[in-house]
N, C-alpha and C positions, 0 to 999 in steps of 0.2 A: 094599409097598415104594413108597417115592416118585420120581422122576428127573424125567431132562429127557433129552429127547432131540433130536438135531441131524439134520436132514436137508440134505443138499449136492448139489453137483455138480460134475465136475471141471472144464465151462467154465463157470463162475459165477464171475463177480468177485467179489457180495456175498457169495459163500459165505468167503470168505479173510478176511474180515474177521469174519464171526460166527463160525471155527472158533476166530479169536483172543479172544474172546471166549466161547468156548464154553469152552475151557481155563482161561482164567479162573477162570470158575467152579467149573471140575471141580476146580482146584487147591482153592479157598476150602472147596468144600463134599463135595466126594466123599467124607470121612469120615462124613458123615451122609444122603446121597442118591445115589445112582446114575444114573452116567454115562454115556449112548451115545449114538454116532454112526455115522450110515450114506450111503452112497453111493447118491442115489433109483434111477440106473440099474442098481445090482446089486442094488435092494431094493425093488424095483415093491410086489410084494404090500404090505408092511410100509404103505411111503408109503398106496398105497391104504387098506388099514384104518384110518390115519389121518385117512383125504382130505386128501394134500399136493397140492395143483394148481399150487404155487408154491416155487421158494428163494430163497436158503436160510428153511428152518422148523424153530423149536421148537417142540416138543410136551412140557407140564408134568404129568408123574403123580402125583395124587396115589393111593395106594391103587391102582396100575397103573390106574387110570381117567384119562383127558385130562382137566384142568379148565381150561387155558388154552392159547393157543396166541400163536406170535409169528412171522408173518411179512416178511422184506424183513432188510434193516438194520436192527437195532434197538441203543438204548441200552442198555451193560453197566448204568445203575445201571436199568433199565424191569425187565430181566432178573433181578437179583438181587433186585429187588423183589416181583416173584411167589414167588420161592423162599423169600426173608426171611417172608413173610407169608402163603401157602399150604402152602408144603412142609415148613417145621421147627416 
């Protein structure tokens, strides 16, 4: 299965703006990729396996393997561009 997934925090500013965009997406695409989001501090491990050291962060599945990752604020169309061209 392919996704993306969001990692936040609850005092992150940048996090409030990539969840808005994170929805975005899951609206666009969740028919055909899967969608999730976690909270780094209720999900150390998780983060870890990833190696998040920063948020907010996407992490792009392809085949549940990472093939991209997206740090900081980023642009909805940077974002939808990985998924348009790697994920579907």
């Amino acid at each position: 299965m392919n996704g993306v997934i969001l990692f936040t925090g609850e005092n992150c500013p940048g996090c409030k703006v990539m969840k808005e965009r994170f929805n975005i997406l899951k609206t666009m695409y969740s028919d055909r990729i899967e969608f999730d989001k976690y909270d780094i501090e209720e999900n150390q491990d998780l983060a870890l396996k990833y190696g998040i050291v920063s948020i907010p962060a996407i992490i792009f599945l392809k085949d549940e393997e990472p093939i991209d990752m997206a740090i900081g604020v980023t642009p909805l169309e940077s974002l939808e561009r990985v998924i348009t061209q790697e994920l579907l």
